[in-house]
C-alpha positions as CSV (number, residue, x, y, z in Angstrom):
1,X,-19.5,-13.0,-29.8
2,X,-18.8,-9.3,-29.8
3,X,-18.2,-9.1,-33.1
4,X,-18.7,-5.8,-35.9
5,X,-21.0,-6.4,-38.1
6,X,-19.8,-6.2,-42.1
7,X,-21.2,-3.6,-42.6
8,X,-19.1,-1.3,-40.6
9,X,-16.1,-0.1,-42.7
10,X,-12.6,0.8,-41.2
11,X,-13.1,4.6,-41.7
12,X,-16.6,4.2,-39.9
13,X,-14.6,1.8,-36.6
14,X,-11.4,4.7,-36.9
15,X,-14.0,7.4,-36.6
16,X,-15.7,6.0,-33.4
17,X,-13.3,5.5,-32.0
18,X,-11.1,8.9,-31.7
19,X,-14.7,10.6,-31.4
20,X,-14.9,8.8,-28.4
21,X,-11.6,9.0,-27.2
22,X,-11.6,12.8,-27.5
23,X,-14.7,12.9,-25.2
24,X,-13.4,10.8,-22.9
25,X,-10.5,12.9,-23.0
26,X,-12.8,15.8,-22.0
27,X,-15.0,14.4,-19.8
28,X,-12.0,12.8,-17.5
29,X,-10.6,16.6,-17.4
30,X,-14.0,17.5,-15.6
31,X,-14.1,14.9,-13.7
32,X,-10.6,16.0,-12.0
33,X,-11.7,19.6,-11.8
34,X,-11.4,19.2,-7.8
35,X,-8.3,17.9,-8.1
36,X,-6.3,21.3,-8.6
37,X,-9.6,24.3,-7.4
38,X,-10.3,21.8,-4.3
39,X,-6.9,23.1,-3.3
40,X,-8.0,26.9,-3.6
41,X,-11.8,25.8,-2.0
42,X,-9.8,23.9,0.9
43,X,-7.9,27.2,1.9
44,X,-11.3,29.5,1.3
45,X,-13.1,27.3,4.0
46,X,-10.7,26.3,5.9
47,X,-10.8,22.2,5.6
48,X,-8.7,19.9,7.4
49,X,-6.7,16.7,5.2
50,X,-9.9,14.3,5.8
51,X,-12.1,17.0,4.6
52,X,-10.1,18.0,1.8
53,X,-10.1,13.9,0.6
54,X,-13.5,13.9,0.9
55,X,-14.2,16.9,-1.3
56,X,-12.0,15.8,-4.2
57,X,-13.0,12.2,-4.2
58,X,-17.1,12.9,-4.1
59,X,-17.5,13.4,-7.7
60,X,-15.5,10.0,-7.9
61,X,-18.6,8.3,-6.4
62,X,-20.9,9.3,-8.4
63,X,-19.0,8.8,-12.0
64,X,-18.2,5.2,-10.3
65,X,-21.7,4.3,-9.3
66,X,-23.0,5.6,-12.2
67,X,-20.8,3.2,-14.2
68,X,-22.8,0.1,-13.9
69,X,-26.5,1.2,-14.8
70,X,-25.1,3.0,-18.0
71,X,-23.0,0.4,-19.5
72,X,-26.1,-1.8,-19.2
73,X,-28.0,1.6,-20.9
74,X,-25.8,1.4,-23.5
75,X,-25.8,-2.2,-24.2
76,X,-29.6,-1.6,-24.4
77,X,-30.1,2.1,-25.6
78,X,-27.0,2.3,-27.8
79,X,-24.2,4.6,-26.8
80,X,-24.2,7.5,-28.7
81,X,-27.6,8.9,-26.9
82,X,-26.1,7.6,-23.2
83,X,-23.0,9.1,-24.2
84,X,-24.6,11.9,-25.0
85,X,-26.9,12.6,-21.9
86,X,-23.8,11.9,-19.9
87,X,-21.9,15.1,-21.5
88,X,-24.9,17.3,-21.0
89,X,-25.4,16.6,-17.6
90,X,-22.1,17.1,-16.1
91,X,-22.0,20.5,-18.5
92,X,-24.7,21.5,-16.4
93,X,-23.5,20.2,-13.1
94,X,-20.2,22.4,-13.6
95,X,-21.2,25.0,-14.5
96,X,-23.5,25.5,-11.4
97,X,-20.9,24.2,-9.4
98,X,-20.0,28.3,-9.3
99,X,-23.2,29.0,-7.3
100,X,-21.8,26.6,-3.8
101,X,-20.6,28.4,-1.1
102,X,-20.7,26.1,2.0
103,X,-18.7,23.1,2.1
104,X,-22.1,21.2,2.0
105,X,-23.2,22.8,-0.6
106,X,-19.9,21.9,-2.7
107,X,-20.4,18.2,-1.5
108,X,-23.7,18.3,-3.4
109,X,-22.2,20.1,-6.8
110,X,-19.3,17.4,-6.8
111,X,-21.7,14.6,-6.7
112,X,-23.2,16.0,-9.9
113,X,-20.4,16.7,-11.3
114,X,-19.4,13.3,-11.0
115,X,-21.4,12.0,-13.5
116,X,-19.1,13.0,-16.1
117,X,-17.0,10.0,-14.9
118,X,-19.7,7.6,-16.2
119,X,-18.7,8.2,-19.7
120,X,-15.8,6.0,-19.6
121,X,-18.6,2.5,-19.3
122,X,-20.5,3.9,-22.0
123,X,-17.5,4.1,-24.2
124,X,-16.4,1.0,-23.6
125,X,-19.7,-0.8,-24.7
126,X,-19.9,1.3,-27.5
127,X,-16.1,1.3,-29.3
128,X,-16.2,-2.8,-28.6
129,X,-18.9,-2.9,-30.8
130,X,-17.1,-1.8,-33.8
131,X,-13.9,-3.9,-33.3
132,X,-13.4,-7.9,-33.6
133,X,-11.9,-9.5,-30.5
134,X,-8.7,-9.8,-32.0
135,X,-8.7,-6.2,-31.6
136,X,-9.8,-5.2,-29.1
137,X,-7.5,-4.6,-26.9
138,X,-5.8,-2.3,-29.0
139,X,-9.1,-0.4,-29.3
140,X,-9.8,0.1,-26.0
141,X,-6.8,1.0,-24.8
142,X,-6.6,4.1,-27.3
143,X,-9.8,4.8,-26.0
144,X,-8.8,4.5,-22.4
145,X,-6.0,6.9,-23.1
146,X,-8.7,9.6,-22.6
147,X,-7.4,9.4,-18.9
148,X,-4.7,12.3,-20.4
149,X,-8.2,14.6,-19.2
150,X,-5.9,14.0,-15.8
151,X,-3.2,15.8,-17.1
152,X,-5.2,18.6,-19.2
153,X,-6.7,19.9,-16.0
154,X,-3.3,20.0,-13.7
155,X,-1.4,21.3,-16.7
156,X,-4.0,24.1,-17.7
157,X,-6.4,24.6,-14.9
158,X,-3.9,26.1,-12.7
159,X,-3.1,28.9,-15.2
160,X,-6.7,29.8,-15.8
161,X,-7.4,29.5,-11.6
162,X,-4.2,32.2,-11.2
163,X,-5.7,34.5,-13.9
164,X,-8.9,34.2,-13.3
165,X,-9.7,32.3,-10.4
166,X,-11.1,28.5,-9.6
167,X,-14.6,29.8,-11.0
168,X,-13.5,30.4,-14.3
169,X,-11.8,26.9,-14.3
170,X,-15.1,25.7,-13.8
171,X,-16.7,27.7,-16.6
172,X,-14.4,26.9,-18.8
173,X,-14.4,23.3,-18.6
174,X,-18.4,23.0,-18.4
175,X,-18.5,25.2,-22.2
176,X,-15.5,22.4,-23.4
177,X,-18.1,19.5,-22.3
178,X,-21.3,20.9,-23.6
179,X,-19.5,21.5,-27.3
180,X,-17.9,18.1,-27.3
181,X,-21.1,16.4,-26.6
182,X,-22.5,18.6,-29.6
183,X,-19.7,17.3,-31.8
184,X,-20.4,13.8,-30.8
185,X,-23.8,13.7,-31.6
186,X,-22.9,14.8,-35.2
187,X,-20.3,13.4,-36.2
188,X,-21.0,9.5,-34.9
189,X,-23.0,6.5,-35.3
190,X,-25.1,4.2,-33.5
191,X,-22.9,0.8,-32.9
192,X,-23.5,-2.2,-35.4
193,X,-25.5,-4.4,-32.6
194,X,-28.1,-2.2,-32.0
195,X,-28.9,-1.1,-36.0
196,X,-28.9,-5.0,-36.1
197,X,-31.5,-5.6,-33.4
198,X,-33.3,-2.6,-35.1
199,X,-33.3,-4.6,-38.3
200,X,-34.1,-8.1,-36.9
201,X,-36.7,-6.4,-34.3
202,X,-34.6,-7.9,-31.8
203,X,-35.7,-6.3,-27.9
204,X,-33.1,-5.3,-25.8
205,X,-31.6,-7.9,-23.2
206,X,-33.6,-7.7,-19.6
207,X,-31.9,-6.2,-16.8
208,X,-31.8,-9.3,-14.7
209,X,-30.3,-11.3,-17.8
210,X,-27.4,-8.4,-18.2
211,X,-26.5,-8.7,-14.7
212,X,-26.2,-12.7,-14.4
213,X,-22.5,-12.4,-15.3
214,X,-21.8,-10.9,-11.4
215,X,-22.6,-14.3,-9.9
216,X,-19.2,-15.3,-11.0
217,X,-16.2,-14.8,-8.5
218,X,-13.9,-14.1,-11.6
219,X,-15.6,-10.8,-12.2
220,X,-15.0,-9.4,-8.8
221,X,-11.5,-10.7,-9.3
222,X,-11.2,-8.1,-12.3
223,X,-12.7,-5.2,-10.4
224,X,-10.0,-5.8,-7.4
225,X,-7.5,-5.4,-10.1
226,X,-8.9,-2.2,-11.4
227,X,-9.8,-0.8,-7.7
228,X,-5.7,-0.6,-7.7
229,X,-4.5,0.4,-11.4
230,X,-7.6,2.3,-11.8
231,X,-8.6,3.3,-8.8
232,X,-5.0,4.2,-7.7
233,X,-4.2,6.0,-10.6
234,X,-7.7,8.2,-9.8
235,X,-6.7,8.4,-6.1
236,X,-3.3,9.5,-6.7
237,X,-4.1,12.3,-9.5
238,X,-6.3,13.7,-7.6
239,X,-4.1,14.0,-4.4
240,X,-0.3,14.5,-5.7
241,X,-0.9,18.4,-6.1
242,X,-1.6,18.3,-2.7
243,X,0.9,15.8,-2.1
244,X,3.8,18.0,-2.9
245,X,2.4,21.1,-1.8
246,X,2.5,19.4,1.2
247,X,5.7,17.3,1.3
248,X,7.7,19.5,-1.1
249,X,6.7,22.8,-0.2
250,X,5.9,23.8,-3.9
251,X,2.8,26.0,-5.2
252,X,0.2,24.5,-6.9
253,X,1.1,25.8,-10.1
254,X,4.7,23.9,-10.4
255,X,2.9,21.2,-8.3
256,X,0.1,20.5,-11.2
257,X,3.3,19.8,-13.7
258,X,5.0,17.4,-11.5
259,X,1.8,15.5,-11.2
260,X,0.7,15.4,-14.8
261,X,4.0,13.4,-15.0
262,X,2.3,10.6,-13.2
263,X,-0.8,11.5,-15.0
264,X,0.5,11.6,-18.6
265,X,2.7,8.1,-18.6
266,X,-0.8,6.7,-16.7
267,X,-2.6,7.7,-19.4
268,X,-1.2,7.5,-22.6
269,X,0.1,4.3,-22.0
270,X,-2.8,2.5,-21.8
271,X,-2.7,2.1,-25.6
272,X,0.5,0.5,-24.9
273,X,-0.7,-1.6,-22.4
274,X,-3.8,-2.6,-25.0
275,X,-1.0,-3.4,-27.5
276,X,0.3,-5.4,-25.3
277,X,-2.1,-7.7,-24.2
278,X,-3.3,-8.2,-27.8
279,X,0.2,-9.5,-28.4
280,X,1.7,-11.6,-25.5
281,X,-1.6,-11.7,-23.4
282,X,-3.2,-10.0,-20.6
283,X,-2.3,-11.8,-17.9
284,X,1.1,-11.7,-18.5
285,X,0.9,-8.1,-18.7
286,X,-1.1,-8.0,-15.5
287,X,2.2,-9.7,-13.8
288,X,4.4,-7.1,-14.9
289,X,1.8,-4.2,-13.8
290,X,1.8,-5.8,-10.0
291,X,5.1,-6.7,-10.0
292,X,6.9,-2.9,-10.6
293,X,3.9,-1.6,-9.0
294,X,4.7,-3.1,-5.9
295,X,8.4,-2.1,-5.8
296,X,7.5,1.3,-6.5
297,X,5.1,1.7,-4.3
298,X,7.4,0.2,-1.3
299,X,10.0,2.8,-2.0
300,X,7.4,5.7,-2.2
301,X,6.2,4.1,1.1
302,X,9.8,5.2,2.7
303,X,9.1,7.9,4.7
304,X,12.1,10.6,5.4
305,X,13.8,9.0,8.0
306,X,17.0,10.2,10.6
307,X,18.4,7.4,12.2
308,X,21.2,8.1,14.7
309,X,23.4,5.2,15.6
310,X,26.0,5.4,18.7
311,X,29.5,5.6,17.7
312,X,33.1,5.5,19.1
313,X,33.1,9.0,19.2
314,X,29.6,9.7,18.9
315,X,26.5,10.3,17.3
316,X,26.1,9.4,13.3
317,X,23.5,10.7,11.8
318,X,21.9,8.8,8.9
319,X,19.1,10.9,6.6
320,X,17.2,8.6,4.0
321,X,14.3,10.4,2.2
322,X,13.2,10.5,-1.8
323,X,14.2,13.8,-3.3
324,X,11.9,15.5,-5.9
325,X,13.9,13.9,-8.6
326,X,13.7,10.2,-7.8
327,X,10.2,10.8,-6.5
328,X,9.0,12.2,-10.1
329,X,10.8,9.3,-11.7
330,X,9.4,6.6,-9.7
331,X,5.9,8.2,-10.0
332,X,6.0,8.0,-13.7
333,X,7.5,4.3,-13.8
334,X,4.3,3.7,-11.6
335,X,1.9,5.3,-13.6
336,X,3.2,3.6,-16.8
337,X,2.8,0.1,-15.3
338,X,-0.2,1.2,-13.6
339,X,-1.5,2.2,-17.5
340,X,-0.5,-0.8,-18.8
341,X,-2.7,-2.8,-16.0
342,X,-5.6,-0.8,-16.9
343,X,-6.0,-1.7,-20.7
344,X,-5.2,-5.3,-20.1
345,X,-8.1,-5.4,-17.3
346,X,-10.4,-4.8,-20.0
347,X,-8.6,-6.8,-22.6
348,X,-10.3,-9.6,-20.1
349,X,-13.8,-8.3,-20.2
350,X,-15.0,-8.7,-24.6
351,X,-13.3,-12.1,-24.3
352,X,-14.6,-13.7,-21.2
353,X,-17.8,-12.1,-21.6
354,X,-18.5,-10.8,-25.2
355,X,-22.5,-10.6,-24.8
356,X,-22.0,-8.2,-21.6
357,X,-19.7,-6.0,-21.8
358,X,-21.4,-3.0,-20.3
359,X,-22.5,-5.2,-17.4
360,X,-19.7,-6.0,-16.6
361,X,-17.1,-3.8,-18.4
362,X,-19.7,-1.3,-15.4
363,X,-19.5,-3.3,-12.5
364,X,-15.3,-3.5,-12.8
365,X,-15.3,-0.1,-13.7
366,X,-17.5,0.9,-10.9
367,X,-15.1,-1.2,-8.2
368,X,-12.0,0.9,-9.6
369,X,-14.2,4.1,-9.3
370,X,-15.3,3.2,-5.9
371,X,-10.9,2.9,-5.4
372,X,-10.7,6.8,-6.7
373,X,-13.5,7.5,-4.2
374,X,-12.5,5.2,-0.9
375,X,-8.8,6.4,-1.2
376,X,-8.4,9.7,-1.2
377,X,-10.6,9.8,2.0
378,X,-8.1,7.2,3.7
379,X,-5.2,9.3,2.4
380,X,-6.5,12.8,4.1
381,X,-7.5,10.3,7.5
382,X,-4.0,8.6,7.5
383,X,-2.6,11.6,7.5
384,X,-4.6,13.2,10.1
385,X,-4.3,9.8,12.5
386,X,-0.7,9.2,11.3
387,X,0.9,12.5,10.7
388,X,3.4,10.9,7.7
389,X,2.9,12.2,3.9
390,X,4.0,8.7,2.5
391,X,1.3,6.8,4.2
392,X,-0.8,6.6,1.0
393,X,2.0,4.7,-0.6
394,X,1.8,2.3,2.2
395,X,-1.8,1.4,2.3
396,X,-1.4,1.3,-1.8
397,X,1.2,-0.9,-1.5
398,X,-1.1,-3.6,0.4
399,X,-3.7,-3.2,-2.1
400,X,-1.2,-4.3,-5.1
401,X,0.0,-7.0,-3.0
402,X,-3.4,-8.3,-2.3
403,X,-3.8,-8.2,-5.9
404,X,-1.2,-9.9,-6.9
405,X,-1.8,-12.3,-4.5
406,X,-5.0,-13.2,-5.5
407,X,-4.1,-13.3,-9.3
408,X,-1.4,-15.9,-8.9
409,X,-3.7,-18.1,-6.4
410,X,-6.3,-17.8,-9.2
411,X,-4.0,-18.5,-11.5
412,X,-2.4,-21.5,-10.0
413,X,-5.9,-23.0,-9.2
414,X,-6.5,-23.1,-12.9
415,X,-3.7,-24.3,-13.9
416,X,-3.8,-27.3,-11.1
417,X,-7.3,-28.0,-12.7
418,X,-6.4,-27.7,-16.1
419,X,-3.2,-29.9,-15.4
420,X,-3.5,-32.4,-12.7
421,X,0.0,-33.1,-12.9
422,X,1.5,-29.8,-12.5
423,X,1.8,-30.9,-8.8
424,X,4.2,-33.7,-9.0
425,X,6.3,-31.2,-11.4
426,X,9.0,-29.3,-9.6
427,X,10.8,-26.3,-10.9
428,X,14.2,-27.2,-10.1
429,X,16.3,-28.3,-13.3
430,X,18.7,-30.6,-10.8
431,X,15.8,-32.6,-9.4
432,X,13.9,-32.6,-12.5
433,X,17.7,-34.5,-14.2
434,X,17.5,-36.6,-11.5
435,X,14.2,-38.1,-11.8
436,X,14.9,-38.3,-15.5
437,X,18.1,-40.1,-14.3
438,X,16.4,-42.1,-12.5
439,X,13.9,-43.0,-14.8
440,X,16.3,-44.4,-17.7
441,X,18.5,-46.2,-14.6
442,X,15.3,-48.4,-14.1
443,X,14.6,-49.6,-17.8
């Protein structure tokens, strides 16, 4: 099992963890950066809504690729040094982001940059090590909570862009990364399994052995959940600023505050969400997620319609579209389920597979990465092809439902092999006091 060794002391687990959070925190911020100067880059060259997707959702791809060969770094290397290398790299990779000036060229710089999305895999391995299973949960979800980076960069990096351009932004941000990486190497540890194998001369597990896990269906179950309440919630953060820009005809400045409230509820409960599933289970948690998730995203789906009908004396006119208000609010309801999904997703992982968790703690949150990457591209195409701003509601709305689908299938199948009788059970109380009826009638 994934279990702390003794020696670690509470102060030593509390410490990890909020280190780690914090640079999450910071390194989530970079990893948005497009999100809010990809609107000023867009207008400097000129870029159509397909182009545009493609630009803010490149430095997805990498930080979601990246996912899977560092959590298995970390389960082998320890993550405080991954975690580490990871912080300096995408430092560097922002900071020269200022020298593109070509659309190519800042194709190239977001890949780079991307790889400050990696951290989150890395983090995962490396705050389950200091927590028992019972706690998991609760762990990981503060950690996850570091998606609030989301919010940081629309709150603040549209003040700095206005002042002092998108450059600065950049600057800025790549200075934060290279100090916090500095701050994490001095003030953590490395995790309790890897002093052990130190001790015990123990080598780390082979790639091949780390990666066995995949064969299983289950996993790739988990990663189609977190392509929607991760990927989704990546997808959508980086696109509401030009959502509303868009659809509401606001400036990017007042449109960065209406996102962060979809970005702030998706974030900070996640801790909520780890709570949670620590308390009445994942899975049921999981239900609730698809379940508002899929209402919300059907109404956002509502495009702003004018239906005229023929009456007895004429035309009536009929106008149905979400206003600013009721669109803000049913954002944030969606982003707090959607926050809740995401910590119970990984409440899954330490339990079901407790001796690889960066394999496959990577892989799912590689999938979900992939889902930041993927949609925003559809988004910017849909609208091209389409011509309707709520058509990345729709297409999200089939992904949750798919989701859910396939959970309760899943779900059911289990049970039906767990419980071989669960088919000749009905849910109806009247036929159920029939049978019983019934039953006592024949003695």
């Amino acid at each position: 099992m994934n279990t702390p060794s003794l020696s670690v002391s509470r102060g030593e687990q509390q410490r990890a963890l909020w280190i780690s959070t914090f640079a999450f925190t910071v390194c989530f911020a970079v990893w948005m950066i497009f999100s809010i100067i990809g609107i000023q880059i867009s207008k400097d060259l000129g870029l159509n809504d397909t182009q545009f997707g493609l630009l803010i959702a490149t430095p997805v791809l990498t930080g979601s690729l990246s996912r899977v060969f560092l959590g298995i770094w970390s389960d082998q290397f320890g993550g405080r040094k991954v975690m580490v290398l990871v912080m300096l790299c995408g430092a560097v990779a922002t900071w020269m982001l200022t020298h593109a000036t070509t659309y190519t060229q800042f194709l190239i710089a977001a890949l780079c940059v991307g790889i400050a999305g990696g951290n989150f895999s890395v983090g995962v391995a490396y705050v389950s090590k200091f927590f028992p299973a019972s706690k998991q949960g609760t762990a990981l979800g503060i950690f996850g909570a570091g998606n609030i980076g989301a919010a940081v960069t629309k709150l603040l990096a549209p003040l700095v862009m206005v002042a002092a351009g998108w450059m600065m932004v950049a600057k800025v941000w790549a200075v934060a990364l290279a100090v916090t990486a500095v701050l994490f190497y001095l003030f953590t540890k490395e995790d309790p399994s890897l002093e052990q194998r130190r001790r015990d001369g123990v080598k780390p597990v082979p790639f091949v052995e780390q990666m066995a896990p995949l064969k299983n269906l289950q996993v790739w179950r988990f990663a189609l959940y977190y392509f929607f309440v991760f990927g989704g919630f990546v997808a959508l953060a980086l696109w509401l600023p030009h959502y509303l820009v868009g659809a509401y005809g606001m400036d990017v400045a007042h449109a960065g505050m209406v996102a962060a409230c979809y970005s702030i509820p998706a974030s900070l409960f996640r801790v909520v969400g780890g709570w949670l599933s620590d308390r009445y289970g994942a899975r049921r948690v999981m239900y609730w997620t698809f379940g508002v998730s899929a209402i919300c995203t059907f109404l956002l789906a509502y495009p702003d319609t004018v239906y005229v009908v023929q009456g007895i004396h004429g035309e009536i006119r009929f106008h149905l579209a979400i206003g600013l208000v009721m669109f803000t609010v049913l954002v944030f309801v969606l982003g707090f389920f959607m926050s809740l999904g995401k910590a119970a997703v990984y409440k899954h992982i330490p339990v079901y597979y407790p001796n690889h968790v960066g394999a496959v703690g990577g892989v799912v949150g590689m999938i979900g990465g992939l889902g930041g990457f993927i949609l925003p591209i559809v988004f910017g195409a849909l609208n091209d092809v389409i011509g309707i701003w709520s058509s990345c509601f729709m297409l999200l709305f089939l992904v949750v439902a798919a989701a859910l689908g396939w959970m309760h299938f899943a779900i059911r199948r289990m049970e039906r092999r767990s419980f071989p009788q669960i088919d000749s059970q009905t849910d109806l109380p009247e036929a159920i006091d029939a049978a019983a009826a019934e039953r006592r009638a024949g003695r």
